[in-house]
ROLODO-959643 format. One record per atom (N, C-alpha, C): x negated, y, z. Coordinates in steps of 0.1 Angstrom, whole numbers, padded with zeros to 4 digits, always signed. Atoms other than C-alpha are relative to their C-alpha. Example, Ala and Ser with C-alpha at 12.3 -4.5 7.8 and 13.67 -1.06 7.14 Angstrom:
residues 2
-0009-0012+0000-0123-0045+0078-0009+0012+0000+0009-0011+0000-0137-0011+0071+0008+0011+0008
//
This chain:
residues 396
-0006-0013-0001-1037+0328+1410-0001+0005+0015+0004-0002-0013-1048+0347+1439+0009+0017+0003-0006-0012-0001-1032+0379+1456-0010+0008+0004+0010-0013-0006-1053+0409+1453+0002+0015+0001-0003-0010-0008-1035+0435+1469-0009+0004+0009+0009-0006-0014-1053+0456+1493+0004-0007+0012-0003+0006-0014-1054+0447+1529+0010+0012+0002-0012-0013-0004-1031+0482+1532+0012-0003-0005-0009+0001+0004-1005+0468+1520+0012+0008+0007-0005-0012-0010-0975+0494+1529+0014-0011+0008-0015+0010+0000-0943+0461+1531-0006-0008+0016-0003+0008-0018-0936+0453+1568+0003-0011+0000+0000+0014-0001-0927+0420+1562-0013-0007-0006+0017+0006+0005-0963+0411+1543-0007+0002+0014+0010-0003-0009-0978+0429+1572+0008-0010+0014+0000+0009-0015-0956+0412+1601-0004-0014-0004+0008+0014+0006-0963+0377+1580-0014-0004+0008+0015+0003+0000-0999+0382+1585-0005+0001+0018+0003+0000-0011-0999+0395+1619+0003-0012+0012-0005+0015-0008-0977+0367+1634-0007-0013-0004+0005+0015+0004-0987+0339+1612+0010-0006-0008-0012+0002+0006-0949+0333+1600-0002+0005-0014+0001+0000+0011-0938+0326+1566+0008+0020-0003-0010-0012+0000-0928+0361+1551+0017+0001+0004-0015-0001-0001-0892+0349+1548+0007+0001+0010-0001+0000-0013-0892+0343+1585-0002+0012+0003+0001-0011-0003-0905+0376+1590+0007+0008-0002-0005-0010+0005-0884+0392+1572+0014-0002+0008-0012+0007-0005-0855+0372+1590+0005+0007+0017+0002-0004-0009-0867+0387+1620-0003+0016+0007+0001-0011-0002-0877+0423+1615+0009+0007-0003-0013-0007+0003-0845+0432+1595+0010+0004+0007-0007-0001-0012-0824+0428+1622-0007+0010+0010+0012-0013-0013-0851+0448+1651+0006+0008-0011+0001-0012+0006-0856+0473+1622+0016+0008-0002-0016-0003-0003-0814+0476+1623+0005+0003+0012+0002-0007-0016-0814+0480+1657-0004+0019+0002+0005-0021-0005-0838+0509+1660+0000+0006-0009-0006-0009+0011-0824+0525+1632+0016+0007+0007-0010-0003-0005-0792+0524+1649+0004+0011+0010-0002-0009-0013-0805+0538+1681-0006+0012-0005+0006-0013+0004-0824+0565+1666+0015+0004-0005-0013-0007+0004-0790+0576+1647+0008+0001+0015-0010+0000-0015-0773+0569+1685-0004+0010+0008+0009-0009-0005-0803+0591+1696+0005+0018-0004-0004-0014+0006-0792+0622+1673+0015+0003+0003-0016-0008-0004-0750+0620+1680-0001+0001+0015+0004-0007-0015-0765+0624+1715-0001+0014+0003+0003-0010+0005-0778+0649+1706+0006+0015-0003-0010-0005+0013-0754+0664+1683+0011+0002+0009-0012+0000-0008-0727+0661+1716-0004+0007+0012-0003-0010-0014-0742+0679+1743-0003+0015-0002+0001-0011+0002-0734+0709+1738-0007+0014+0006+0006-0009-0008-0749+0727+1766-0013+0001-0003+0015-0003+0008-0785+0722+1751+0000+0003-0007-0002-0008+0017-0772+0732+1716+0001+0012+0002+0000-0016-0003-0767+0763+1730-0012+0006+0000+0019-0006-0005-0805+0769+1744-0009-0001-0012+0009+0002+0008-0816+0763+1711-0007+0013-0008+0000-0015+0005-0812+0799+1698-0008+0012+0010+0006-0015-0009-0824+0817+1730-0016-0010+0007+0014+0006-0005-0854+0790+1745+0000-0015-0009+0007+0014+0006-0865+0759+1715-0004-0009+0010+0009+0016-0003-0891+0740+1735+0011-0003+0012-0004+0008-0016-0868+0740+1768+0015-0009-0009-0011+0009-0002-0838+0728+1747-0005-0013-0009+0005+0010+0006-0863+0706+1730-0001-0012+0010+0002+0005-0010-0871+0693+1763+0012-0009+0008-0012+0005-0004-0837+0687+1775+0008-0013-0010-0003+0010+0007-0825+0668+1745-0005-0013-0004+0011+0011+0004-0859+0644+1745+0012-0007+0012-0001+0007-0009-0847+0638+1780+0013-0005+0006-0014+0000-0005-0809+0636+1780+0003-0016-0011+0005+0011+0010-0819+0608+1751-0006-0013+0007+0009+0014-0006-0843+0587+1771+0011-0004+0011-0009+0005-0009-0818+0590+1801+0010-0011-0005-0016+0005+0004-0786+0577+1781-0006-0015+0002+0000+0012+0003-0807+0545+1769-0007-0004+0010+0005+0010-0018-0827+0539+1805+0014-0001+0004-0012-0001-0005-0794+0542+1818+0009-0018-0008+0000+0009+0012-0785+0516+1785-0005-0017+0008+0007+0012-0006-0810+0493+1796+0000-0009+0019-0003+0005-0017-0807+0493+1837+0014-0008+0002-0011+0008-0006-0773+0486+1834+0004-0011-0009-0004+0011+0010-0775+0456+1808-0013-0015+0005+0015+0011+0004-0809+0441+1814-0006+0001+0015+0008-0007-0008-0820+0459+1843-0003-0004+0016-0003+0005-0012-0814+0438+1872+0006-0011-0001-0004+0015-0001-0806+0404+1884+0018+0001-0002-0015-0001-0001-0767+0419+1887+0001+0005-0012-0005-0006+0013-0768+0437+1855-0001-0013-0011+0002+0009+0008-0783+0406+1841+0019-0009-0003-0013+0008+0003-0753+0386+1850+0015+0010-0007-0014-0008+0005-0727+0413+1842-0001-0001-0014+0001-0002+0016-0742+0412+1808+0010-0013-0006-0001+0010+0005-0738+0375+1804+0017-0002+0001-0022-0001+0000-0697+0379+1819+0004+0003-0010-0008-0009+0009-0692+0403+1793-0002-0006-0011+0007+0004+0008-0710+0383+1768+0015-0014-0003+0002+0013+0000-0691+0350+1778+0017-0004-0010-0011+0005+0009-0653+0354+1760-0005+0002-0014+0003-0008+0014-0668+0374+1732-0006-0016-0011+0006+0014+0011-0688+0338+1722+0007-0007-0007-0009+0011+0002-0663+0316+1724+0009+0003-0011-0005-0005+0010-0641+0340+1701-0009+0000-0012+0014+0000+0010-0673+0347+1681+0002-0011-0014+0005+0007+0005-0676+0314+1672+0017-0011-0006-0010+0003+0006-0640+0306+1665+0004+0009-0018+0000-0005+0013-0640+0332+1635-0010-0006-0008+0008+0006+0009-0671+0318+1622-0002-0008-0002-0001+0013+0002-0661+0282+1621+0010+0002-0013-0007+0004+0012-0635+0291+1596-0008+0012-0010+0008-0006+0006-0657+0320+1580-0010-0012-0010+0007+0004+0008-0678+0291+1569+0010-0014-0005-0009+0006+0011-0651+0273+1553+0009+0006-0007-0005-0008+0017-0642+0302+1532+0012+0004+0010-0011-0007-0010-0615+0310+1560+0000+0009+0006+0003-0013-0008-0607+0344+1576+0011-0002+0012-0011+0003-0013-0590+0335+1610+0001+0013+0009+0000-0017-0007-0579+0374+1620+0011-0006+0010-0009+0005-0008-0555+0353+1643-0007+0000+0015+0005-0002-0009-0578+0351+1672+0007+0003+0013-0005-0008-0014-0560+0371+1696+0007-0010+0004-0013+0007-0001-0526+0351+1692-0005-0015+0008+0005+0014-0005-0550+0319+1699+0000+0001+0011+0007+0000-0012-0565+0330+1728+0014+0004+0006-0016-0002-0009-0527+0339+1743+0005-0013+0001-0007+0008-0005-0513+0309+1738-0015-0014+0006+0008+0011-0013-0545+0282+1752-0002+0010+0011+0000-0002-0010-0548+0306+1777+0015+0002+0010-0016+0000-0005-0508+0305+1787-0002-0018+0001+0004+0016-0005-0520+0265+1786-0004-0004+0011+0007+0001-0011-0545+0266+1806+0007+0008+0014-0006-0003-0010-0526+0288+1832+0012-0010+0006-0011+0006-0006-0495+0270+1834-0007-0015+0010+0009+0013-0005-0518+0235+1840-0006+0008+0015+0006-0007-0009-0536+0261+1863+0003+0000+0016-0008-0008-0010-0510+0271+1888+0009-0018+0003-0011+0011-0003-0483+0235+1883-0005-0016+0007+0006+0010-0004-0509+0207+1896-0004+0001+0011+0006-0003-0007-0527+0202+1925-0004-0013+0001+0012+0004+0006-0558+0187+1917-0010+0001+0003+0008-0005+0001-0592+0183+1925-0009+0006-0010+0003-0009+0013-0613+0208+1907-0008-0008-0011+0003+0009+0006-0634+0180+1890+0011-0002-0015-0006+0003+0010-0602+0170+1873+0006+0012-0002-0007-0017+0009-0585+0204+1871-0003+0008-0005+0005-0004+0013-0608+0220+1853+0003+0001-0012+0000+0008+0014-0611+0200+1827+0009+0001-0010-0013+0005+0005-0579+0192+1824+0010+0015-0006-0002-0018+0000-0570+0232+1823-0004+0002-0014+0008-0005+0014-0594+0234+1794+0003-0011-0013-0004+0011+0009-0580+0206+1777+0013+0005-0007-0010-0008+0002-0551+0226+1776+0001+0013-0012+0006-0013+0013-0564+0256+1760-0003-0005-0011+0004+0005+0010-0579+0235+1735+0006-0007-0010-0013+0004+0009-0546+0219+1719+0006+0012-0001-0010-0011+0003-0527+0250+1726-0004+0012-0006+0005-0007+0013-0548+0273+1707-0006-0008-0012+0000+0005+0010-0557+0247+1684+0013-0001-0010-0014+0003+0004-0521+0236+1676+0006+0017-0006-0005-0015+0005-0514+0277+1671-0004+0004-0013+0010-0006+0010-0544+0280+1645+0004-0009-0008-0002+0011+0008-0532+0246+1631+0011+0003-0007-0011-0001+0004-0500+0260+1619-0006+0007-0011+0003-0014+0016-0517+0291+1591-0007-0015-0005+0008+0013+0012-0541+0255+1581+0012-0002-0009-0012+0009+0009-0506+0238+1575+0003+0004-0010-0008-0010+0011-0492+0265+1558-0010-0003-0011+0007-0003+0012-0522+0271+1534+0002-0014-0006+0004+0014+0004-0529+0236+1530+0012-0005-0008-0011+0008+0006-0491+0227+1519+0008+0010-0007-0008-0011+0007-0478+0263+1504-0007+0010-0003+0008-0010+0007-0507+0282+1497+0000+0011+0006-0004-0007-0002-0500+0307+1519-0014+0004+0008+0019-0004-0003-0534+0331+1526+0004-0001+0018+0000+0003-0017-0543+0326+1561-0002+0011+0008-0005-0015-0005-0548+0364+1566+0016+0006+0007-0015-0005-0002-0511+0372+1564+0006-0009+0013-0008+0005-0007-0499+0340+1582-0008+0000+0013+0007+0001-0018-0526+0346+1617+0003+0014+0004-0003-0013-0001-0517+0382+1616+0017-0005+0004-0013+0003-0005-0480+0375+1620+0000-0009+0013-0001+0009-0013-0488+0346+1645-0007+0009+0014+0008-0010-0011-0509+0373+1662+0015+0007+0011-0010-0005-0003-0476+0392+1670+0011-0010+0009-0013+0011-0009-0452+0361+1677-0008-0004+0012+0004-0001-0007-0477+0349+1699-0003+0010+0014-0006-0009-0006-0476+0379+1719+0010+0005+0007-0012-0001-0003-0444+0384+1722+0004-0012+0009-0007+0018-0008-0436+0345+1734-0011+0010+0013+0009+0000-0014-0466+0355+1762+0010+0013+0008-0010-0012-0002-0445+0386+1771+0014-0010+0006-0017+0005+0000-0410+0367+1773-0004-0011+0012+0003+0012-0012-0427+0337+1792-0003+0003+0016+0003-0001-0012-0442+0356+1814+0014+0008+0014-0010+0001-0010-0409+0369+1830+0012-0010-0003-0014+0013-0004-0390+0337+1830-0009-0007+0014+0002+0009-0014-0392+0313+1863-0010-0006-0004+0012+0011+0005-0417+0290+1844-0012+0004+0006+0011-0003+0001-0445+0315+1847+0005+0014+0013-0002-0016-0011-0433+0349+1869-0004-0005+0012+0006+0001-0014-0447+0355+1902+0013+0001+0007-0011-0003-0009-0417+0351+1931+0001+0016+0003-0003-0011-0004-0404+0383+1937-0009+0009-0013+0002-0012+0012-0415+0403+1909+0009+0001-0012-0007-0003+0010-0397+0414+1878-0010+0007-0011+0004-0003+0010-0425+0426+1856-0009-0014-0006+0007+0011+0004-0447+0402+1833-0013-0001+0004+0009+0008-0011-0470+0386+1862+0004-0009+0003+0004+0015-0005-0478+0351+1864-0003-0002+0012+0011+0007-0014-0486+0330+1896-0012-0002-0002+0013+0002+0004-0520+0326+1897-0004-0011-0001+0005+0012-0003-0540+0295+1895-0005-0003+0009+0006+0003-0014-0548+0273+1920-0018+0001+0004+0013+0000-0001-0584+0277+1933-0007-0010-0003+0001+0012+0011-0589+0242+1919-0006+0002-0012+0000-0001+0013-0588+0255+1889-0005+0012-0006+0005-0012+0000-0604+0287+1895-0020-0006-0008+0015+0002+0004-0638+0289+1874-0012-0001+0014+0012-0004-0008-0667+0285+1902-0011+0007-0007+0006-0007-0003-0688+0313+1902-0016+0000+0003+0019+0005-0004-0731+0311+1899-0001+0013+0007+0003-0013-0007-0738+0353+1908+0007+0008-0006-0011-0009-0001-0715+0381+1914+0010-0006-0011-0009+0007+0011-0690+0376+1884-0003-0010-0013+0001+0012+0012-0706+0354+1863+0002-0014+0005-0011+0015-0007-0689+0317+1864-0009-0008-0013+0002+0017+0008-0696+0281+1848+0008+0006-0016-0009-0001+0017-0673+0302+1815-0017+0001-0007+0011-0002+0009-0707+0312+1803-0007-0014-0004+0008+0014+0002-0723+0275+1808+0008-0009-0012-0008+0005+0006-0692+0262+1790-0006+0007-0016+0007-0010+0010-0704+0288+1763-0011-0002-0012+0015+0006+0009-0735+0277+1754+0003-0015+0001-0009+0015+0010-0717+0240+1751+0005+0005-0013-0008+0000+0013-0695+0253+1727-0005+0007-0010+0009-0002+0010-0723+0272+1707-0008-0016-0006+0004+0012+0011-0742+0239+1704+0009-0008-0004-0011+0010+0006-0712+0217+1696+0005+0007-0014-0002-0001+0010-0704+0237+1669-0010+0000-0009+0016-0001+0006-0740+0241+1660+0000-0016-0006+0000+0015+0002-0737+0201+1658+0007-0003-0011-0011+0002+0009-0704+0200+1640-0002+0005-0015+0005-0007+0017-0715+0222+1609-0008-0004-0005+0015-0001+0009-0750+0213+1605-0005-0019+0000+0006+0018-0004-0749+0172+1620+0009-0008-0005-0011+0007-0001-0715+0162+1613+0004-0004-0015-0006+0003+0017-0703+0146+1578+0016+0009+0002-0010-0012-0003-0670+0168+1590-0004+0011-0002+0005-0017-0003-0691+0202+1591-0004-0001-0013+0007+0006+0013-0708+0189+1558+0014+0005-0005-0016+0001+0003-0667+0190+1547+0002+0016-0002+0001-0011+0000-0665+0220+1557-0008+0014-0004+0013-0011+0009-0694+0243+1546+0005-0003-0013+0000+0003+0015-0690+0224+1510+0017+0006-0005-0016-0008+0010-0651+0236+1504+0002+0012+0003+0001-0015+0002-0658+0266+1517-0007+0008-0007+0007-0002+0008-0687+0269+1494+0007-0003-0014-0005+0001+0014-0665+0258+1463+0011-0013+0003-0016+0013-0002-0627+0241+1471+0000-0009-0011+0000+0008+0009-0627+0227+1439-0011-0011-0003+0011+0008-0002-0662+0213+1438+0007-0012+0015+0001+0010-0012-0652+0195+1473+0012-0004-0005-0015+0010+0003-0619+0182+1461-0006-0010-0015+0014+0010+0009-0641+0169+1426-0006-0009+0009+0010+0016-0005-0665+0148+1449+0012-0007+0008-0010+0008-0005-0635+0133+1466+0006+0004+0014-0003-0005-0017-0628+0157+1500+0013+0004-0003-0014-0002+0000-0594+0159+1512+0001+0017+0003+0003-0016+0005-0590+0200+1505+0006+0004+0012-0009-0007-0007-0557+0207+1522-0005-0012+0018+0001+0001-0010-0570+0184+1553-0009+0006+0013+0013-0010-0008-0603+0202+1559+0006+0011+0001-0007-0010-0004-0582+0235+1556+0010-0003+0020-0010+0001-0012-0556+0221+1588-0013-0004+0009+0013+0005-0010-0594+0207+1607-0002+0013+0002+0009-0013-0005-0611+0240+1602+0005+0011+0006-0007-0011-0008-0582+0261+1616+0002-0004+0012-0004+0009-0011-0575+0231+1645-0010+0006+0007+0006-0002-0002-0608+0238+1651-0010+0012+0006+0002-0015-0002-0612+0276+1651+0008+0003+0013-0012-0007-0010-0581+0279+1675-0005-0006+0013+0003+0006-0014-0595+0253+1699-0015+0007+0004+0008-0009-0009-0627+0278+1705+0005+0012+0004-0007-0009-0007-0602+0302+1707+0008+0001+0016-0005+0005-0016-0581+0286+1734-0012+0001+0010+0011-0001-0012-0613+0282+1756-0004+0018+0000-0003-0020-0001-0614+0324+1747+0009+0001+0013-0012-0006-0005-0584+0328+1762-0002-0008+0013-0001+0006-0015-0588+0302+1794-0011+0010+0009+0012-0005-0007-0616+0321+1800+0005+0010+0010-0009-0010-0003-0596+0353+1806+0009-0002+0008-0011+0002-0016-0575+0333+1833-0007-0004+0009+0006+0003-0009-0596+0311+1847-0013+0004+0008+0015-0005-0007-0627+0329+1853+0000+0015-0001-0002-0013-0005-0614+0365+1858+0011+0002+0009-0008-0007-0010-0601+0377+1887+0015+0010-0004-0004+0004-0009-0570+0381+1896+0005-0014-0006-0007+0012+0001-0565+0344+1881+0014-0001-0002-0016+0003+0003-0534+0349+1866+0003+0006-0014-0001-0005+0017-0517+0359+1832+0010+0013+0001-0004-0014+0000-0507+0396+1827+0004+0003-0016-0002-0004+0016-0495+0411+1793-0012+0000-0007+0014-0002+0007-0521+0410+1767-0009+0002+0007+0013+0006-0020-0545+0395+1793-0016-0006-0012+0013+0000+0008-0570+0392+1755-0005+0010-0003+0001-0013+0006-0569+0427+1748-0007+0001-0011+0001-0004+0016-0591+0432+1715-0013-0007+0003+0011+0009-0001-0617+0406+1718+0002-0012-0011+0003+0007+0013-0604+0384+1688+0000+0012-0003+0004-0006+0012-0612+0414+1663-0007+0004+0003+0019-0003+0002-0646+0419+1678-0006-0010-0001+0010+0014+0001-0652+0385+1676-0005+0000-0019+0007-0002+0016-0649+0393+1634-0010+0008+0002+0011-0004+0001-0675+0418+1639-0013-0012+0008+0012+0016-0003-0698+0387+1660-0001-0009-0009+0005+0010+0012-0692+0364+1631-0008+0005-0008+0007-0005+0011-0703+0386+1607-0016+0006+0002+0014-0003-0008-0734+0400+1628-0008-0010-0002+0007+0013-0004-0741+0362+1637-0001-0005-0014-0002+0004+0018-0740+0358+1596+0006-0017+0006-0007+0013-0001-0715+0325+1607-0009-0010+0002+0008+0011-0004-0742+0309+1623+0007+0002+0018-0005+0002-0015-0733+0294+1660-0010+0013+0006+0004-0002-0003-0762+0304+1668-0001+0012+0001-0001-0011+0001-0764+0338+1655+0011+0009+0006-0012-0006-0011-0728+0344+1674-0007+0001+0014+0003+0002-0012-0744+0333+1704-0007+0017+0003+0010-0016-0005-0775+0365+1702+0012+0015-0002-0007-0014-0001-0748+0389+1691+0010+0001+0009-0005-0006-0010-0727+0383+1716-0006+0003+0013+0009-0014-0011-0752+0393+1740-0003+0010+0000+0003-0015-0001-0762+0418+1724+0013+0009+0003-0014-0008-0007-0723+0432+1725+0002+0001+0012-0002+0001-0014-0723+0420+1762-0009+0013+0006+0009-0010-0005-0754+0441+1769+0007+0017+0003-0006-0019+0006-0740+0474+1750+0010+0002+0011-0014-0001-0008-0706+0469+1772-0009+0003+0014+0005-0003-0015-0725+0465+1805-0012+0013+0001+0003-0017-0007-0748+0492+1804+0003+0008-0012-0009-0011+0002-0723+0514+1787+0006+0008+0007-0008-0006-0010-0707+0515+1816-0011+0014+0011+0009-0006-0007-0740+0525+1834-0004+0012-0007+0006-0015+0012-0746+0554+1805+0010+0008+0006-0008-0010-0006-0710+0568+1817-0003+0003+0010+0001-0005-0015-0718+0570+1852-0012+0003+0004+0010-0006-0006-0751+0576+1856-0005+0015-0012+0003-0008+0013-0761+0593+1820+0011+0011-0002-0012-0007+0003-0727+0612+1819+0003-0002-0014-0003+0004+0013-0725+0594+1781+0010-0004-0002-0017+0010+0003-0685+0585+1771-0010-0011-0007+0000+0012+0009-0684+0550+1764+0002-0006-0014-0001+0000+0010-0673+0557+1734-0014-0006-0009+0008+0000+0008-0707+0561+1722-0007-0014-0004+0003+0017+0007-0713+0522+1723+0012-0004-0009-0003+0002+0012-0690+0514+1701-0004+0006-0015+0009-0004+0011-0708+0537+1678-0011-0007+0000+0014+0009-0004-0737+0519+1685+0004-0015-0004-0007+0016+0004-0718+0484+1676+0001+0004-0012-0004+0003+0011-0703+0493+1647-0012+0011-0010+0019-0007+0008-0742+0515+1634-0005-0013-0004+0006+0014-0005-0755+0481+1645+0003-0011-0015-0012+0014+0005-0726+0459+1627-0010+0008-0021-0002+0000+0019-0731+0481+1588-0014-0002-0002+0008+0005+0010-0766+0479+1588-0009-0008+0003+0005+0014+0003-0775+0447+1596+0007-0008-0008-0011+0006+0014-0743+0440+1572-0010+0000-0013+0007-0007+0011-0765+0460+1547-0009-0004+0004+0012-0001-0003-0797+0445+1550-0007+0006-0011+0006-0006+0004-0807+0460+1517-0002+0014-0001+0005-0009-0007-0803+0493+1531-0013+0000+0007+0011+0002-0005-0826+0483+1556-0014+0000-0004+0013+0006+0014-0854+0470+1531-0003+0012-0007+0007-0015+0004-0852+0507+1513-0001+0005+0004+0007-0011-0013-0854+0526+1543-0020-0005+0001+0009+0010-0004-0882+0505+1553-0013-0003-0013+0007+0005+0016-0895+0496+1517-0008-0014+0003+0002+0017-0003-0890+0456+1528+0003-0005-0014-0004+0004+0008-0893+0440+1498+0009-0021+0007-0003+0010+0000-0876+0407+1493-0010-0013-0005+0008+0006-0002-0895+0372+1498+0001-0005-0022+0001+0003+0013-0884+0365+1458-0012+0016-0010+0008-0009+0009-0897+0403+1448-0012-0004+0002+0014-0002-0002-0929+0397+1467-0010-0018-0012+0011+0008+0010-0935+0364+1447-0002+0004-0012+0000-0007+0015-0929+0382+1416-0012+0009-0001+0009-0011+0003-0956+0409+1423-0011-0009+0006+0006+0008+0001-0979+0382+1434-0006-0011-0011+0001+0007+0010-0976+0361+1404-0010+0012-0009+0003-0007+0005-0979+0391+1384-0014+0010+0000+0015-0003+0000-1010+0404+1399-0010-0010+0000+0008+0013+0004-1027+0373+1403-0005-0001-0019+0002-0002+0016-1024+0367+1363-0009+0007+0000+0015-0008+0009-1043+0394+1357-0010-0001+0004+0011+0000-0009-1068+0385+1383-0009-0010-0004
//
């Protein structure tokens, strides 16, 4: 059975197959995403568009000039886009700063995402290991060797131990893990709030909630302009989890009762204990979230909601990174990117920043939607294409 389609075939994934050399499915793995991209930016291209109003005007008294103005107010936004993300050795690193909590949160949603868990707790995590890591931060005095470490060791029980509590719960009362990290989101919060003006944690002489800082010990060291050792720590904690899910008879555990609780309690896996691992587990990439935010941002110290909304973009990175480590890792550069030259769209492009988050969540529905994508596109699927393969063949 042979395939005797024309060489014109019109399906972008037949034709990238052929051009690369990659199996279709691979191709298709790879152009879905691109093709969601610049789908995105073309729609990002038109509310450009669609917002400056001063060209919309010229359309009625001179076309080509406000045709002209809008090609060019378009290309500016995204050179502008690109200079300040990619565009330089300093944008480079800014990207990667902006890139480097977003991972770590990233990949704490999508440790319990692939055990069937929705950890919208995030935030609360990253408050309390980073109220860990500061206190360790600022009460030792340590060489940085051990104070690091020992900082991050911190974070790592004390947002685990926070995420470990919604496991308990589910694991021993059933209780959805939505409701109970959302509530911890809040109490968490509040304790950072309260701690931070008691003696424990307040700066001498102040009265609002400002921490002492950490000692320079304990301060992240620094590769170029703001980017620090958090990002190297980063790409550890992408492959360790990458290890854990895909190497580990634990990750094994985990994928399988998130894939079917009952089936993994059938072959003999302890249900309610993988539930209390895979939240221990989630909170302690959380915690390193949150140390991040003290130890390797300036001014080194803990401020009110010092996470600001970085666990609930990390659910949009899980879901981007379809709950692969790895796949968190590329989307949170790519979110790092959008953030850093966003800023360079406001200030040089005159673009509100707003418009990148349009651009994130364009981004987020239709690479969610890949079968959107595929009808735009007319990508078939690697099962349709064997079907119309078989099928012509036969008759061949």
């Amino acid at each position: 059975m042979t395939d005797q389609r024309p060489p014109t075939d019109p399906y972008w994934g037949q034709w990238f197959a052929r051009v690369t050399g990659v199996g279709s499915s691979v191709g298709q793995a790879i152009v879905v995403p691109a093709l969601a991209l610049l789908t995105a930016l073309l729609i990002g291209g038109l509310i450009i568009a669609l917002t400056d109003l001063d060209t919309l005007s010229l359309w009625g008294e001179d076309p080509w000039e406000a045709f002209k103005q809008t090609i060019g107010g378009i290309f500016d936004a995204y050179r502008a886009l690109f200079v300040g993300s990619v565009g330089s050795p300093k944008a480079i690193s800014e990207t990667l700063f902006t890139a480097t909590p977003l991972i770590f949160a990233g990949l704490a949603v999508a440790i319990g995402f692939q055990a069937g868990l929705f950890n919208i707790g995030v935030n609360g995590q990253m408050h309390i290991g980073g109220m860990a890591a500061l206190w360790v931060g600022f009460t030792f005095a340590l060489p940085a060797f051990v104070h690091i470490p020992l900082a991050l060791l911190a974070a790592i029980i004390g947002g685990g131990i926070w995420a470990g509590i919604a496991g308990l719960l589910k694991a021993r009362t059933g209780a959805h893990e939505v409701i109970t990290t959302i509530m911890l989101n809040f109490i968490a919060l509040f304790l950072v709030d309260y701690f931070l003006k008691t003696s424990l944690f307040q700066q001498p002489g102040r009265n609002d909630p400002i921490s002492e800082a950490v000692a320079p010990s304990a301060q992240f060291p620094t590769i170029f302009e703001r980017l620090s050792i958090g990002f190297i720590l980063a790409l550890l904690a992408v492959w360790f989890c990458w290890w854990l899910l895909y190497r580990s008879t634990i990750g094994f555990e985990f994928r399988a009762v998130g894939f079917n609780p009952d089936g993994g309690r059938y072959a003999g896996m302890n249900v309610a204990w993988v539930y209390v691992a895979v939240m221990a587990v989630s909170g302690a990439m959380a915690g390193l979230a949150g140390s991040n935010q003290i130890l390797g941002l300036e001014p080194y110290r803990g401020i009110s909601n010092f996470a600001g909304a970085i666990g609930f973009d990390a659910i949009a990175l899980a879901l981007l990174g379809r709950s692969n480590p790895v796949g968190v890792l590329f989307a949170g550069l790519l979110f790092g990117a959008l953030r850093a030259g966003g800023r360079e769209m406001q200030g040089a492009a005159q673009i509100p920043i707003d418009l990148v988050l349009v651009l994130q969540a364009l981004i987020i529905v239709l690479i969610a939607a890949p079968e959107l994508v595929r009808a735009i596109y007319r990508i078939k699927t690697p099962e349709q294409e064997l079907e119309t393969t078989i099928s012509t063949g036969w008759g061949g």
